[in-house]
N, C-alpha and C positions, 0 to 999 in steps of 0.2 A: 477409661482411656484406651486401654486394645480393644475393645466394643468397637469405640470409633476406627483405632486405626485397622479392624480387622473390615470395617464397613468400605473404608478410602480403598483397602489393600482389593475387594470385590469390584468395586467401583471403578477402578482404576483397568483394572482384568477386563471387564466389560464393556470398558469403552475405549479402551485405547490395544489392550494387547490383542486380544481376540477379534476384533477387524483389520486391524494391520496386520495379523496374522492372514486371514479369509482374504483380503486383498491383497497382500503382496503373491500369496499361492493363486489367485484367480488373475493377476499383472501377469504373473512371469510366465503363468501356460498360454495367455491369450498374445502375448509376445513374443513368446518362444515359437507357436503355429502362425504370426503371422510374419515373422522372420522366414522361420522357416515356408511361408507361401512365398512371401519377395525372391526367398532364392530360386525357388522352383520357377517360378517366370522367368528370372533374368534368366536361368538355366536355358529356360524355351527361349528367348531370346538370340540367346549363342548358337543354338541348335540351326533354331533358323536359318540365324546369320551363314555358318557354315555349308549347312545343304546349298542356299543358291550360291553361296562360291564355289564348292564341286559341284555344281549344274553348274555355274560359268565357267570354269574351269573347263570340263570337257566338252562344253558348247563350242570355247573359244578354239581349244585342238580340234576338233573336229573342224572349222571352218578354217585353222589354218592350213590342214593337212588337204580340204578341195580345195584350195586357192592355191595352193601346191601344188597339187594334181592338173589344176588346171594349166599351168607354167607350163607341163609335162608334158600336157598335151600337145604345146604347140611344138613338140621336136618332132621331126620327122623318123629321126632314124633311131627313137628312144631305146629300144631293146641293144643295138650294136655301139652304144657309145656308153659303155658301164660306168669309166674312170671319171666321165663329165658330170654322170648322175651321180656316182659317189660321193664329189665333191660336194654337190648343190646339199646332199644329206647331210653330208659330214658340217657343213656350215651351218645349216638348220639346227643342227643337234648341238652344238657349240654355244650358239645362239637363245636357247630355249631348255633351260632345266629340268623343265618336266619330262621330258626323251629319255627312255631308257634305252630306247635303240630305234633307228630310222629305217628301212628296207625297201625295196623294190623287187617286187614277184612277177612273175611273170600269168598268163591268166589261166595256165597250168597249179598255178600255187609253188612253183621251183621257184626261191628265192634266189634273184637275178645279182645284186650286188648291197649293201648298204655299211650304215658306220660300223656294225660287229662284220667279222668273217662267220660265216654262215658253211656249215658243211654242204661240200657241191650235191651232196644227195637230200638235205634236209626243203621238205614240203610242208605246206601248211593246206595242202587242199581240203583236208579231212576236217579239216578245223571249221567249227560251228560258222565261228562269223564270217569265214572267208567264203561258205556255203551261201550264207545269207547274200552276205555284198554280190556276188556271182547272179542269186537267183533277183535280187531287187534291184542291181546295176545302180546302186546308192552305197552311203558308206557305213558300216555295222559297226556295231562295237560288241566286243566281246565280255564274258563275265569274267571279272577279276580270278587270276589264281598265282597260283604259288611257284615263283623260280625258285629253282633250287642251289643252283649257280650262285647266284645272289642271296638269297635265304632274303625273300621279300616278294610282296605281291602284288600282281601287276597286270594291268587290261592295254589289249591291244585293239589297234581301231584299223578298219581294213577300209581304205578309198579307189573306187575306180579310176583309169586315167584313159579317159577314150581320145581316140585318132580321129582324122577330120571326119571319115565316116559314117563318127558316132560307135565307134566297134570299139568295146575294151582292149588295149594292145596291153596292159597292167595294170600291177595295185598294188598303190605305196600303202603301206604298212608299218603304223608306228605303236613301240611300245611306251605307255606310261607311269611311272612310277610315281606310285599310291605313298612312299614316303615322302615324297614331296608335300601331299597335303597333307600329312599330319606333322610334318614340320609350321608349315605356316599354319597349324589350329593348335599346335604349341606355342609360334611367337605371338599369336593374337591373343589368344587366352592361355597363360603357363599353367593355370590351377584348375584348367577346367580336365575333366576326368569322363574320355568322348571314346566311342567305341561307331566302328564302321562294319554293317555286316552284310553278307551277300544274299542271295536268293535262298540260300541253303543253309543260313543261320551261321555261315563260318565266320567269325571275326577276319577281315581283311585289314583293319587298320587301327591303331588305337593312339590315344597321348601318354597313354600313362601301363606303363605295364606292374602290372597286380597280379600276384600269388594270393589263391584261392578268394577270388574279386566273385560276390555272388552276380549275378547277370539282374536281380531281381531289384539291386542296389541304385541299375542304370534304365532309371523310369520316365524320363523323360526322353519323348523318342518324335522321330519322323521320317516321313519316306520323301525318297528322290523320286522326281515326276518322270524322266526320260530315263533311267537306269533302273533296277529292279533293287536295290539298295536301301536300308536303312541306318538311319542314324539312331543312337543312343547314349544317352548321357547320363552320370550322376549327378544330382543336384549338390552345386556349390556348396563346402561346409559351412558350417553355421558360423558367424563370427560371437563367439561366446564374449569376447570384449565387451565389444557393443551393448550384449546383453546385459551385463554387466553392470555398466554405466549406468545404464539405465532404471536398473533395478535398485542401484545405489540412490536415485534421484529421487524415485518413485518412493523408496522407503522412507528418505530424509519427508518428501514429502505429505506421506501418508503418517509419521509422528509429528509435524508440527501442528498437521489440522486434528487428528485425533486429539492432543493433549490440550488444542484450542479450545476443541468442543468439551475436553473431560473437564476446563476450567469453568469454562460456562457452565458448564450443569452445575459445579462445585460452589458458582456465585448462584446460580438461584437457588440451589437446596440449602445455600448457608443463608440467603433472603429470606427464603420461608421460613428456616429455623429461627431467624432472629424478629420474624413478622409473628411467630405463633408464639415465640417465647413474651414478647412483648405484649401480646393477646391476653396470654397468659398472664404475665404483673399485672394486668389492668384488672384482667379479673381477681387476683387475689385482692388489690387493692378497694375493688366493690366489695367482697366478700367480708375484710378487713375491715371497713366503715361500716358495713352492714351489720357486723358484730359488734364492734362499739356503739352504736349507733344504736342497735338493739340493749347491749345491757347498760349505756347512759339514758337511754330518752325520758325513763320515768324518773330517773333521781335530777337529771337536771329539767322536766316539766314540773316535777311535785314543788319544789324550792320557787321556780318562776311562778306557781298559779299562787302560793304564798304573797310574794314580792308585788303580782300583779293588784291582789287584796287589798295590800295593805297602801300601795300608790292610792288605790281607788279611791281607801278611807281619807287619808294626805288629802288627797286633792277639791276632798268637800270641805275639809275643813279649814286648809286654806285658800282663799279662793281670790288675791290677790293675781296680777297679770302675770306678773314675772314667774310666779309659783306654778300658774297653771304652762306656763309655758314650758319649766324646766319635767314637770310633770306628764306633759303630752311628748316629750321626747324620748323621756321614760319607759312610758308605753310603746311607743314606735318601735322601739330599739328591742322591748318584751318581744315584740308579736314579729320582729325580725327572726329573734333568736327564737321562736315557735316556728317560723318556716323554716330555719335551715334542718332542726332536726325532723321538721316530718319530709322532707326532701332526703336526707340523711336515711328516715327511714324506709322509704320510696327507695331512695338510690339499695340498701343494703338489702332487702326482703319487702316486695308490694304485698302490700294487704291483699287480700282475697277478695277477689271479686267476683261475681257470678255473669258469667260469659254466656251470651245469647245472640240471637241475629238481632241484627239492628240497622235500619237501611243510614248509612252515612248523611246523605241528604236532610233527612231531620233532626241528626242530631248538629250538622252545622246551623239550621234553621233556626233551632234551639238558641243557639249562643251567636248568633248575627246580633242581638238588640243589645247584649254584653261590648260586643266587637266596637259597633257602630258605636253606640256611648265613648267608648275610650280612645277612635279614631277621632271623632270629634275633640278632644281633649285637647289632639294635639295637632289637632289642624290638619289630618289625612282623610283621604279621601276612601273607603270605602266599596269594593263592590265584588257580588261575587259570580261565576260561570260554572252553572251546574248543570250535569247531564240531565232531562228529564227521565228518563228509565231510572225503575230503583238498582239501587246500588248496596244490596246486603252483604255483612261481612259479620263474621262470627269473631264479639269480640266484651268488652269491658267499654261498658258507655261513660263509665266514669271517667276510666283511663284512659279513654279518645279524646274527652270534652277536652282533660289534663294538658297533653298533647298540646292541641289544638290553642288552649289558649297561651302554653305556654311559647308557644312559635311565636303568634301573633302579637304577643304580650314584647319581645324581644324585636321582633319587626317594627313596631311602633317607636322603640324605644331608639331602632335605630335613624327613626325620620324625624329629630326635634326640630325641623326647619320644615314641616310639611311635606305630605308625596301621597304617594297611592298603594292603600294594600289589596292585594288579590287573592281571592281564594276560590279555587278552582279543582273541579271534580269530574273526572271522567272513567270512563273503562278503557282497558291497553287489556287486549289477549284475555288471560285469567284473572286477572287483577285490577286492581281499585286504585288510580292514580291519584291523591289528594295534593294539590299544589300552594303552599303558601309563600307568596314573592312580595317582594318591597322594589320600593326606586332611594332605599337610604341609602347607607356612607358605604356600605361592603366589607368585605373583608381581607384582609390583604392575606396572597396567596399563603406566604411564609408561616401563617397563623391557621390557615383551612386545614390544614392535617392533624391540628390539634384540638380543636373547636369540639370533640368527643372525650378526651381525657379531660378526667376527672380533676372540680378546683384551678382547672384553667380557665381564665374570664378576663375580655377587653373591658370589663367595665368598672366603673369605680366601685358600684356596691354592690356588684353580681358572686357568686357564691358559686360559678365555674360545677352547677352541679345539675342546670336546669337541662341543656343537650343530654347529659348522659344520661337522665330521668326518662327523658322524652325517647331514648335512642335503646335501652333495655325494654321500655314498653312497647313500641312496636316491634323489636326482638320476639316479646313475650306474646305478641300476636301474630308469629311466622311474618313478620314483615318485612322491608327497605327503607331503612330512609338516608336518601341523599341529598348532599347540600353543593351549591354553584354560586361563586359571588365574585363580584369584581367590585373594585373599589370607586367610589363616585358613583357605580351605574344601579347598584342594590342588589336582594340575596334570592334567588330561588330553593324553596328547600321542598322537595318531593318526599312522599311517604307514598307506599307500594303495601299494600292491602290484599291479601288472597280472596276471591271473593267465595261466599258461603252458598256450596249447590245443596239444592233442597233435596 
């Protein structure tokens, strides 16, 4: 009893705990890296998104600010009417969030008037972009840096404003503020975690301010095509929920079909247990008959050869009708009870035979004029299909004849309304196919799985012992024998023969 349950307790380990183990640890990493891919892309996705809004962003100021310029252009007296241009700024900047400050220079770099008060001595000649716009008479943009005033960082964009003669008479000059976009890359994405940096690796802008944030964290990156800038991001947390769920589902679902599979195996190995145990009774029960069988045969032959004597002497001596009649039933009934025990002894221990090669072909030849005689009896028709190549098999010619007639003997018996017997000999692969079929009554299925066990017999004075005789001897000659029948249509019964190499 713990034998077994220690077998179940292995069995149980083996198919059920230890792959739902190996897969849920092989689930969770292969979901957890592709969780964790999905995030990295949406990640790149935002990224994206991002960069071409600051590329529109500053594309869009910049085209505000020469459409500006251009307005500028058409005053005549632009330099001497400050309070007029101050206004127009002052409007603009009101108008437009992203302005940290509005300006008008003059093409000295002395800032002329704008929305801040500007110190009457403060220039921006010296300054990179204002260099630039000067030498390409286009409008520049500066690299982001750091006011201090504000404590934020901020890029200023320098536009010419020419006169009709095409001469720069100024340059409006606006400043923008870089928290502007990371306000809106905070309301578009609150959770994303974005860093903006300049030519020089300095952070200019970020969403998320972090103490001791590694830079190695913010891996998903990309650069601005018209600015010298890149962006970088951390990829999105992991939604461990999610994971979660998931692995919750995975695991219900990896116990139902393991303990599916561990029952299935549990039904076939209790099938075969109960297929070999069965095996098993059948064979004690040959074993079991073959022992009685053995130590009755001579005490009930000795008594019967007596009995058979003394009817003998009876029946000369009377030798009226009726006498002889009850007399020959007598004997019928002796030589009955002589077959079942040498059947009895067949079925329990076969006598000894001396096994030789022996080609199949003549020994059904043999016993075709036997066959033929007893088909004829019962009004069947006879015939047989044999391979011409010999067909040797290493075996007991006694116990083939046995076989052989004992099939046919049962086939006839099943055709008492006439039909046709067939016996049929071929080669398949290694083996000796021997076929003996009918067109009688069949057998009904519910009965074909028993038609081997011992003392089972459809027939009124059958002895349920002549298969399992038949079915131990070709055993005893490494063989097969199978049987097919249907009911009204008659029996096919195949015997499978190793053939004998020389």
């Amino acid at each position: 009893m713990k034998q077994n349950r220690f077998k179940n307790l292995i069995l149980y380990i083996v198919i059920v705990v230890i792959p739902s183990i190996i897969g849920i640890f092989y689930f969770t990493h292969a979901k957890y890296n592709e969780l964790v891919h999905d995030n990295i892309m949406e990640t790149k996705k935002m990224v994206e998104l991002h960069k071409n809004h600051i590329e529109q962003f500053i594309g869009e100021t910049v085209t505000s600010l020469e459409m500006l310029s251009l307005v500028l252009s058409s005053e005549n007296e632009l330099l001497s009417n400050n309070q007029y241009i101050k206004d127009i700024l002052v409007k603009t900047y009101y108008k437009d969030p992203r302005f940290f400050g509005l300006y008008l220079a003059n093409p000295s770099g002395k800032i002329i008037t704008g929305t801040r008060d500007a110190p009457e001595a403060e220039t921006i000649v010296y300054r990179d972009y204002f260099q630039t716009a000067v030498q390409t008479r286009k409008t520049s943009i500066s690299e982001a840096y750091y006011h201090e005033k504000n404590d934020q960082y901020i890029v200023t964009i320098a536009s010419p404003v020419f006169n009709r003669e095409n001469e720069i008479q100024a340059f409006l000059v606006a400043d923008l503020r870089l928290d502007y976009i990371e306000n809106i890359i905070k309301l578009v994405n609150p959770d994303l975690s974005l860093k903006i940096y300049d030519m020089n690796h300095a952070v200019i802008a970020e969403t998320k301010q972090q103490e001791n944030s590694d830079d190695k964290e913010f891996s998903v990156t990309s650069y601005l095509n018209n600015i010298s800038w890149m962006i970088a991001a951390k990829p999105l947390p992991l939604d461990y929920q999610k994971l979660l769920s998931l692995l919750i589902v995975y695991i219900l679902l990896t116990l139902v079909i393991t303990h599916i599979i561990f029952l299935l195996i549990k039904y076939i190995l209790l099938k075969r247990k109960t297929t070999y145990e069965r095996m098993q009774n059948e064979t004690q029960k040959l074993e079991l008959v073959g022992t009685l069988a053995a130590s009755t045969a001579h005490e009930i032959r000795n008594p019967l050869t007596g009995i058979k004597g003394f009817i003998q002497l009876l029946s000369e001596k009377y030798k009226d009708e009726e006498a002889q009649l009850y007399f020959s039933i007598i004997k019928k009934e002796i030589n009955r009870i002589n077959q079942i025990v040498s059947e009895l002894l067949m079925l329990g221990k076969p006598s000894k035979q001396k096994f030789e090669r022996h080609d199949l072909r003549k020994i059904i030849e043999e016993l075709s004029p036997i066959i033929d005689s007893q088909a004829h009896l019962h009004n069947v028709v006879y015939q047989t299909f044999i391979e011409p190549a010999p067909l040797t098999v290493f075996c007991s010619k006694d116990h083939i004849k046995q076989v052989i007639l004992n099939l046919t003997k049962n086939a006839l018996e099943a055709m008492p309304l006439g039909g046709v017997l067939t016996i049929s000999l071929n080669k398949e692969d290694d083996v000796c196919k021997l076929e003996i079929s009918d067109t009688g009554q069949g057998i009904p299925e519910e009965a074909l799985s028993k038609i081997f066990t011992p003392f089972f017999t459809m027939k009124d004075t059958g002895t349920g012992l002549g298969l399992v005789v038949c079915q131990r001897i070709v055993h005893m000659h490494k063989g097969k024998i199978d049987v097919k029948s249907k009911v009204d249509e008659g029996t096919v019964v195949s015997i499978y023969l190793p053939i004998s190499k020389d």
